[in-house]
DRENTI-242659 format. One record per atom (N, C-alpha, C): residue in three letters; x, y, z; atom name. Coordinates in pm, 1 decimal, always signed. Layout:
<rs>
  residuo         x         y         z  atomo
      ala         X         Y         Z     CA
...
</rs>
This chain:
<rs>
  residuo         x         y         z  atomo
      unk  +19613.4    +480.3   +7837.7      N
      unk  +19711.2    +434.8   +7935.4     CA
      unk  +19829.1    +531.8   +7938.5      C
      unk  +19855.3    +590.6   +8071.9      N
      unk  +19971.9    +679.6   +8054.1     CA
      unk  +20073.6    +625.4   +8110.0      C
      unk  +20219.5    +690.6   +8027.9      N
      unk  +20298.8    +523.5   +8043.2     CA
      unk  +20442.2    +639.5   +7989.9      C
      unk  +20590.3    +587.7   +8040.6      N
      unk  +20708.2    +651.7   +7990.7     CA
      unk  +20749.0    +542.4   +7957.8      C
      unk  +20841.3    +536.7   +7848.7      N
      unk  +20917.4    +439.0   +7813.7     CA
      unk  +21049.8    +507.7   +7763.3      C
      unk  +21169.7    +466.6   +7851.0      N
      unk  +21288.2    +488.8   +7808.4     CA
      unk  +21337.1    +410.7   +7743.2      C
      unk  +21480.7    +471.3   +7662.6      N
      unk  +21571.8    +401.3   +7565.0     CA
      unk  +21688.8    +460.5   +7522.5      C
      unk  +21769.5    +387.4   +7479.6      N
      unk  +21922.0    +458.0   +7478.3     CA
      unk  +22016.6    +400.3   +7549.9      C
      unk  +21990.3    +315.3   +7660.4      N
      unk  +22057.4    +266.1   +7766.0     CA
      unk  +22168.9    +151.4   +7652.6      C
      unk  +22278.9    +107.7   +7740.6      N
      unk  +22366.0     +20.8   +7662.7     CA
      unk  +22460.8     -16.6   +7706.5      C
      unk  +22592.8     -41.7   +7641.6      N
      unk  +22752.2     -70.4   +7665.8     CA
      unk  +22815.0     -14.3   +7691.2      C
      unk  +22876.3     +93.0   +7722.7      N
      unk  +22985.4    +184.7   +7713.6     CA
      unk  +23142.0    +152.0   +7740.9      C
      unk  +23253.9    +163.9   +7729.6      N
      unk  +23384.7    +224.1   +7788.6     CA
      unk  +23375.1    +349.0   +7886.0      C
      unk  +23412.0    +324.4   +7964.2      N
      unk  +23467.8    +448.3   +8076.6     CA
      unk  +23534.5    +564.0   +7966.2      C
      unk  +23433.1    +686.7   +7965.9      N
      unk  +23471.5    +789.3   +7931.5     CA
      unk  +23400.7    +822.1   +7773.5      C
      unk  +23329.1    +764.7   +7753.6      N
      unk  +23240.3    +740.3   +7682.0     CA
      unk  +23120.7    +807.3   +7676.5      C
      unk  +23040.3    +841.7   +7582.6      N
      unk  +22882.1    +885.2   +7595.3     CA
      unk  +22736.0    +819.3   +7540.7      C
      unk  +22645.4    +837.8   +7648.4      N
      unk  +22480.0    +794.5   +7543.5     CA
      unk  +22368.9    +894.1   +7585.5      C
      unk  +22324.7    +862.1   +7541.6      N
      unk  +22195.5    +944.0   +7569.7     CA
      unk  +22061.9    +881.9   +7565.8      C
      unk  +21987.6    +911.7   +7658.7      N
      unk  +21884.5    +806.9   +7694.8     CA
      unk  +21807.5    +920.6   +7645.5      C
      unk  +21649.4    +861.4   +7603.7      N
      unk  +21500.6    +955.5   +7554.0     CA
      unk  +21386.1    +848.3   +7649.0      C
      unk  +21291.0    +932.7   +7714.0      N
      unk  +21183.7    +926.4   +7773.4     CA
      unk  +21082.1    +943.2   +7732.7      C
      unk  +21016.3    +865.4   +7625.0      N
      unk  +20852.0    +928.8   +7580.5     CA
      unk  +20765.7    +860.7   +7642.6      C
      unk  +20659.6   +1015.6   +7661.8      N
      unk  +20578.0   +1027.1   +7731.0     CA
      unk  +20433.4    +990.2   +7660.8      C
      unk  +20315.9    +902.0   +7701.2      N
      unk  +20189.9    +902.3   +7631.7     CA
      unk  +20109.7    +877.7   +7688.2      C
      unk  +19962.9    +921.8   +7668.7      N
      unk  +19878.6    +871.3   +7723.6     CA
      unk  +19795.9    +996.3   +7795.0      C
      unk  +19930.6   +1108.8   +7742.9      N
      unk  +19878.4   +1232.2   +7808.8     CA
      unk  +19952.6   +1324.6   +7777.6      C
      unk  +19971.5   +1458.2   +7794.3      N
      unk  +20098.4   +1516.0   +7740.0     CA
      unk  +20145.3   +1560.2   +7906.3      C
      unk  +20251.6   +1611.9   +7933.1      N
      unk  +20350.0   +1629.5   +8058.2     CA
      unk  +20433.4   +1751.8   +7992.8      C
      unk  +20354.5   +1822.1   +7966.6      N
      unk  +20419.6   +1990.3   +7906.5     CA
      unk  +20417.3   +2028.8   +8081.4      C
      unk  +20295.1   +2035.3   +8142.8      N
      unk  +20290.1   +2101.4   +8273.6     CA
      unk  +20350.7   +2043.6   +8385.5      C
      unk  +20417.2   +1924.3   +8360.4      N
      unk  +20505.4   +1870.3   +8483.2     CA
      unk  +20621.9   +1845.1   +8426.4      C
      unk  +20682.6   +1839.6   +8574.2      N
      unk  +20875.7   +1846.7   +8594.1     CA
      unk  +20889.9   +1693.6   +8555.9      C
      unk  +21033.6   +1687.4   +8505.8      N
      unk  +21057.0   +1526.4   +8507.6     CA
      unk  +21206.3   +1522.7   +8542.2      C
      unk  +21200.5   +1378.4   +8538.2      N
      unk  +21348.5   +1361.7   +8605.7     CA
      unk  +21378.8   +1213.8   +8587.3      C
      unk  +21510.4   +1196.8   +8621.2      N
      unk  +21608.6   +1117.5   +8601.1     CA
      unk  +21624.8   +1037.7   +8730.3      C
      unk  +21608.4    +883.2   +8753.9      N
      unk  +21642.7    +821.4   +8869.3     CA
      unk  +21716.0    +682.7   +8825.8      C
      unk  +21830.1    +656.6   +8894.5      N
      unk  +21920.6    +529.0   +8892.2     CA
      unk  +21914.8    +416.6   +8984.7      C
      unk  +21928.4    +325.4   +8971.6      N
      unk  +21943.2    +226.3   +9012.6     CA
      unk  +22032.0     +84.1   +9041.3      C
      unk  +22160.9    +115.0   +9122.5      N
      unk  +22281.2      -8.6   +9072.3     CA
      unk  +22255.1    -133.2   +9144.5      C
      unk  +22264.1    -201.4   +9091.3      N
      unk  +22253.5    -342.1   +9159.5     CA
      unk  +22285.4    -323.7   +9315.6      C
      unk  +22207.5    -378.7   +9409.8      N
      unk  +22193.8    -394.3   +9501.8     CA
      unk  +22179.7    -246.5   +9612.0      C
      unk  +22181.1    -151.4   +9552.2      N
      unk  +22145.6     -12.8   +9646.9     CA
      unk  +22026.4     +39.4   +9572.6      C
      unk  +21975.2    +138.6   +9670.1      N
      unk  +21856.2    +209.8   +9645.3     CA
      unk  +21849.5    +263.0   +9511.4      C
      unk  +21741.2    +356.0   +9452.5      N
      unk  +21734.5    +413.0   +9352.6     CA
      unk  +21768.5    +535.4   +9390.0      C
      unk  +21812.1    +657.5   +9334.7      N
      unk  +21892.7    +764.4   +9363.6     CA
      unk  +21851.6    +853.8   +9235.9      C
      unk  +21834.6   +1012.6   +9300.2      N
      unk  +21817.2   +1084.5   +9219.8     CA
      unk  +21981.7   +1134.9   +9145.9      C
      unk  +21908.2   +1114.2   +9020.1      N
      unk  +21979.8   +1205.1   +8903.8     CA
      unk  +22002.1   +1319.6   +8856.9      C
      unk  +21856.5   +1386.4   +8813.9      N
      unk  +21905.9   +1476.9   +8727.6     CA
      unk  +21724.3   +1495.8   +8743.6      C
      unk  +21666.5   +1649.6   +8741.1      N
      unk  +21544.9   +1691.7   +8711.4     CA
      unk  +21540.9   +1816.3   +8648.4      C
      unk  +21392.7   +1819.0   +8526.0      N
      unk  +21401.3   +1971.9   +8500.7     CA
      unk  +21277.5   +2001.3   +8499.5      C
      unk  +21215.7   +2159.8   +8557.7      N
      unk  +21102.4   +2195.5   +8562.9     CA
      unk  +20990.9   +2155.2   +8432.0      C
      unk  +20887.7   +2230.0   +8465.1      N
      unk  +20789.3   +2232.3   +8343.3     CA
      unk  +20822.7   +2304.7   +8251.7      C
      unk  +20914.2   +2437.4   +8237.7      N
      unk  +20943.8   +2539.6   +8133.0     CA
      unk  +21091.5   +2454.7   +8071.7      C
      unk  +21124.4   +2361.2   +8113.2      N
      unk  +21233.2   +2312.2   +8066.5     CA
      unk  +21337.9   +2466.9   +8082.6      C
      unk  +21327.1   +2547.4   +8133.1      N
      unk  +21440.6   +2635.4   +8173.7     CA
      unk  +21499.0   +2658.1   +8331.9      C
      unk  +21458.5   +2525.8   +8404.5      N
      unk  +21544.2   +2504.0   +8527.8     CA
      unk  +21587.7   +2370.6   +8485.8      C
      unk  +21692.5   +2341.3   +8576.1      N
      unk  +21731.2   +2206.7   +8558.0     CA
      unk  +21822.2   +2210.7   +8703.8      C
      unk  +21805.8   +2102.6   +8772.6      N
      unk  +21886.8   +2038.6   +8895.6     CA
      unk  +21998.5   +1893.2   +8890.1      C
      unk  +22088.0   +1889.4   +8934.8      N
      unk  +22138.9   +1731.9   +8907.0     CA
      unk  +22226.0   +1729.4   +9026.3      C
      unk  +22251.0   +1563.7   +9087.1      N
      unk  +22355.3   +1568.8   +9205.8     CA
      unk  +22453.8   +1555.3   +9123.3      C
      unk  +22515.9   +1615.8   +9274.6      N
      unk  +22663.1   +1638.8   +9256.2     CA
      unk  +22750.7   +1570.3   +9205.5      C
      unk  +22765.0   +1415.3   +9212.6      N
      unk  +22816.0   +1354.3   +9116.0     CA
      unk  +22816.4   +1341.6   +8985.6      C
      unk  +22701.3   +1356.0   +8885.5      N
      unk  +22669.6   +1394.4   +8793.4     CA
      unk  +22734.4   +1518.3   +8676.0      C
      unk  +22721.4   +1615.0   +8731.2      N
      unk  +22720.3   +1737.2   +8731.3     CA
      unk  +22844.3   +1809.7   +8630.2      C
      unk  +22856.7   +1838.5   +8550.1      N
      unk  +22924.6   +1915.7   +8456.2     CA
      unk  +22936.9   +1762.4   +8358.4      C
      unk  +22862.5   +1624.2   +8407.5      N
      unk  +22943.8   +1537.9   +8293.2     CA
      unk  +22754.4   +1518.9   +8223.7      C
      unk  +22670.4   +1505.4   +8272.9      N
      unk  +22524.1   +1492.9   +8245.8     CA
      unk  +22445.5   +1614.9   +8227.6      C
      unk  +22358.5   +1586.8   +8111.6      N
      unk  +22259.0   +1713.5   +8095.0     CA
      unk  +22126.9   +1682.7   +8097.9      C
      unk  +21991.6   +1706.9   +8123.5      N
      unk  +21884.9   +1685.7   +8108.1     CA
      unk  +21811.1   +1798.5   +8037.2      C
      unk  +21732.7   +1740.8   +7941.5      N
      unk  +21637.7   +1863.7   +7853.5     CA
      unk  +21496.7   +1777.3   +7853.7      C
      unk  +21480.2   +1849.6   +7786.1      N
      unk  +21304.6   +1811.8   +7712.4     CA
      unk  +21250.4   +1868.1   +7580.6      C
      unk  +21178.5   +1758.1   +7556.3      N
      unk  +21115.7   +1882.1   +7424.5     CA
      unk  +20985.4   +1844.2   +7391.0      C
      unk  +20913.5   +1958.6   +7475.2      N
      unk  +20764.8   +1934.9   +7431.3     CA
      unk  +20687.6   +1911.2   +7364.0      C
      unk  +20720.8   +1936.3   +7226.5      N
      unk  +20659.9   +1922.1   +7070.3     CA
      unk  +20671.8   +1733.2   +7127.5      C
      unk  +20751.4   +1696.4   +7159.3      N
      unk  +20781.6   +1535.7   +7145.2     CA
      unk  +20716.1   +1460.7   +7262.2      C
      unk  +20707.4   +1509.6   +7323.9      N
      unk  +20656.1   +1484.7   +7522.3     CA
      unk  +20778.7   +1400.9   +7530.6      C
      unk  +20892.3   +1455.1   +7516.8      N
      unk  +21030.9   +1348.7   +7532.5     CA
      unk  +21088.6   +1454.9   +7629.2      C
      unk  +21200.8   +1347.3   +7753.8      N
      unk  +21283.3   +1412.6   +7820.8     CA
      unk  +21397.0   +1317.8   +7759.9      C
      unk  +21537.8   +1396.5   +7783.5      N
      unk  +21648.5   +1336.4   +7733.0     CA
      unk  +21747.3   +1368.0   +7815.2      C
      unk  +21847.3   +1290.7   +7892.0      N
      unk  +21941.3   +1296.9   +7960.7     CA
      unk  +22089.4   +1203.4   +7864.4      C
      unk  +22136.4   +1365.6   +7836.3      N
      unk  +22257.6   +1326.0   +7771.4     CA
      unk  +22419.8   +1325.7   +7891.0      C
      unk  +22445.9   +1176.8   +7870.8      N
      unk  +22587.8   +1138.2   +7892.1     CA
      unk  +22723.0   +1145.7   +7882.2      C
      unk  +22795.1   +1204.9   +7959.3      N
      unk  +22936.1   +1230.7   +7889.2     CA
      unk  +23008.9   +1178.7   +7996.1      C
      unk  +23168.0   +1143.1   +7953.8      N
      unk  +23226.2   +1085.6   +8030.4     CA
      unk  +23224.2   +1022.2   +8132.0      C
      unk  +23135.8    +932.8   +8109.0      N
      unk  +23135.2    +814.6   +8141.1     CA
      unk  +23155.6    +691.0   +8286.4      C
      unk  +23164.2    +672.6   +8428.5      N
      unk  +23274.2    +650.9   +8445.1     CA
      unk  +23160.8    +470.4   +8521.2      C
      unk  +23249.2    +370.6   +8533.6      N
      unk  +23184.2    +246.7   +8594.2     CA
      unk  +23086.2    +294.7   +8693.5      C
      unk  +23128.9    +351.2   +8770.7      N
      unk  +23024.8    +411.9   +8889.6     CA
      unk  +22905.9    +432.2   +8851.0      C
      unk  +22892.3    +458.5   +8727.5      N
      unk  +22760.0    +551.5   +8637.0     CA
      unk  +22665.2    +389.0   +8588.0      C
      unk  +22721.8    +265.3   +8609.2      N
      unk  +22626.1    +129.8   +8604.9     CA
      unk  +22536.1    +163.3   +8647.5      C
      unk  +22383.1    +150.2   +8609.1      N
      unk  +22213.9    +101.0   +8670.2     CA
      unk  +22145.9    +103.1   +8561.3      C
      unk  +22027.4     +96.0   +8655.1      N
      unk  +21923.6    +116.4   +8576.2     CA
      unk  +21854.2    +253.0   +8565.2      C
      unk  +21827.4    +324.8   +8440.7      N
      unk  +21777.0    +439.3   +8439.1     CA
      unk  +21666.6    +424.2   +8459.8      C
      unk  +21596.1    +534.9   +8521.6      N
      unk  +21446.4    +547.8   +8486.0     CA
      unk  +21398.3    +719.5   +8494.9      C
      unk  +21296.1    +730.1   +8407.7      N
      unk  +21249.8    +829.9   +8394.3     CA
      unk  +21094.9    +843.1   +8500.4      C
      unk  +21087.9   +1000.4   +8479.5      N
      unk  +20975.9    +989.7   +8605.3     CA
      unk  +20900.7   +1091.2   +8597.7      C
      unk  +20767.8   +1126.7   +8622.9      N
      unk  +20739.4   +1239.2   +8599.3     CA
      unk  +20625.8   +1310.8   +8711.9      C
      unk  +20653.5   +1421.0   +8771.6      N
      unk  +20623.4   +1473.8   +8892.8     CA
      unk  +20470.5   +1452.9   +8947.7      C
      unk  +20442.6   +1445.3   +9074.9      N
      unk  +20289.9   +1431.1   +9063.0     CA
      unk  +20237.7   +1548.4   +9035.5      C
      unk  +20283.0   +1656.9   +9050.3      N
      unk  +20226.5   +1799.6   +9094.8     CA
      unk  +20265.4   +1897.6   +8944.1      C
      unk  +20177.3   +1965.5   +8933.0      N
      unk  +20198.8   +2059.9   +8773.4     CA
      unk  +20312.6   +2192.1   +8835.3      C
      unk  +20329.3   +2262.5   +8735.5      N
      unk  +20415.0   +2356.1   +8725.2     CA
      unk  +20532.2   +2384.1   +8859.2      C
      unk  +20578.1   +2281.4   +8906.9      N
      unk  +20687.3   +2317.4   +9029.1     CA
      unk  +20829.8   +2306.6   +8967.6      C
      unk  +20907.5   +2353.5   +9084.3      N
      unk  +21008.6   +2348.6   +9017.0     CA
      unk  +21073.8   +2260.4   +9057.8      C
      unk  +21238.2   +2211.7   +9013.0      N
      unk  +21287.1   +2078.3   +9013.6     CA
      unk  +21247.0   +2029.5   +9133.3      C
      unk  +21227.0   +1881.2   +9178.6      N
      unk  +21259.5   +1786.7   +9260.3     CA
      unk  +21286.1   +1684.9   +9246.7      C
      unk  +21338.2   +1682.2   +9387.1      N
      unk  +21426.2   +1588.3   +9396.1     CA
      unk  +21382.3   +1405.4   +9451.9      C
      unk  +21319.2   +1440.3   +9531.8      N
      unk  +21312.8   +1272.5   +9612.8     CA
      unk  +21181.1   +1168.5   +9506.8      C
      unk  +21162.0   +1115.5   +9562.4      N
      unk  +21089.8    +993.9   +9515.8     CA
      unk  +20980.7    +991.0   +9487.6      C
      unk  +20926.4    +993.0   +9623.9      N
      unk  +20785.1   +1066.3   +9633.9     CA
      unk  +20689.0   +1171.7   +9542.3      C
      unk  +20812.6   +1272.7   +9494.1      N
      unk  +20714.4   +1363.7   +9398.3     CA
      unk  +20692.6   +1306.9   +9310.9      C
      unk  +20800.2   +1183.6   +9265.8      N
      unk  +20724.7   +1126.9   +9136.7     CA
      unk  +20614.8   +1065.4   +9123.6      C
      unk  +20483.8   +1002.1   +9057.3      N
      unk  +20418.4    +915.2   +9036.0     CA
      unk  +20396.5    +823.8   +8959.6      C
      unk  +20427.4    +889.9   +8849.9      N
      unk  +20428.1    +847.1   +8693.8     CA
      unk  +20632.4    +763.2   +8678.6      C
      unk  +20666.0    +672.6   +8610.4      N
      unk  +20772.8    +587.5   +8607.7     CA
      unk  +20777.4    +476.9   +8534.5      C
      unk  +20868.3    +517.5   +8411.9      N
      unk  +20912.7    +376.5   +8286.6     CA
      unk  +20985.8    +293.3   +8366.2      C
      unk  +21035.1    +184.3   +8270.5      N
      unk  +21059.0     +43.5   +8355.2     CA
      unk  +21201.9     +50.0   +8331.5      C
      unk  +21242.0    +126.9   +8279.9      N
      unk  +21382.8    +158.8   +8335.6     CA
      unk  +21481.0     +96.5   +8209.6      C
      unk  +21604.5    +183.7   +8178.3      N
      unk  +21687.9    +132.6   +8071.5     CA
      unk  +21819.8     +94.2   +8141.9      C
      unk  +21885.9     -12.4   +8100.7      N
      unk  +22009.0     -51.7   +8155.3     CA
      unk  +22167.9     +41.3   +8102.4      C
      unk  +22270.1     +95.6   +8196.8      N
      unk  +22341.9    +158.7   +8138.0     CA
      unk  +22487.1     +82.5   +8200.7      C
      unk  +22573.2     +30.1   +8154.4      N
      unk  +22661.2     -35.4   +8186.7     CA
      unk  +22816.3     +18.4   +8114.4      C
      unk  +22910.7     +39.3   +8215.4      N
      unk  +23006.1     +88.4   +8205.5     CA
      unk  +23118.1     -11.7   +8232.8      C
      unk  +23176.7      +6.7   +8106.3      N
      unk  +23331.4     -87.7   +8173.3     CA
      unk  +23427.4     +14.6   +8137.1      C
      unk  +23487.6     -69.6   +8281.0      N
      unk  +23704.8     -19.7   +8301.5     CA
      unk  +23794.2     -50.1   +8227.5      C
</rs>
């Protein structure tokens, strides 16, 4: 059964950090991109954060961006999107995801994904 399961998700203060981990099984995902998708109560799910198969590209929106990092580490079939500063806006649900297509480079929308854990909760207070 191939399957992601995230974790890390939690409590925070505004300005605060966590770091969520994505393991991967059932198969290894050395040759596909993965990525980061959110979810806040009552709006769509929204891209985050993606990084190729060499783990030496990486993409993230603009909101994100100088405060979030995404890596991987293959030995582990783990992706990890580390958190920094924090802010309420940053409330959902995480989920991890992993591309349908082998060796491309980041993307972004929905669709490329196929593969998708059930998502970790990340909650920010003011």
């Amino acid at each position: 059964q191939v399957q992601l399961v995230e974790s890390g998700g939690g409590l925070v203060q505004a300005g605060g950090s966590l770091r969520l981990s994505c393991v991967g099984s059932g198969r290894t995902f050395s040759n596909y991109g993965m990525a980061w998708f959110r979810q806040a109560l009552g709006k769509e799910r929204e891209f985050v954060a993606a990084i190729d198969w060499t783990g030496g590209r990486t993409y993230s929106t603009d909101s994100v961006k100088g405060r979030f990092t995404i890596s991987r580490d293959k030995s582990k079939n783990t992706v990890y999107l580390q958190m920094n500063s924090l802010k309420p806006e940053d409330t959902a649900v995480y989920y991890c995801a992993a591309d349908r297509a082998i060796y491309r480079q980041p993307v972004i929308t929905l669709s490329d994904y196929n593969i998708w854990g059930q998502g970790t909760q990340v909650t920010v207070s003011s």
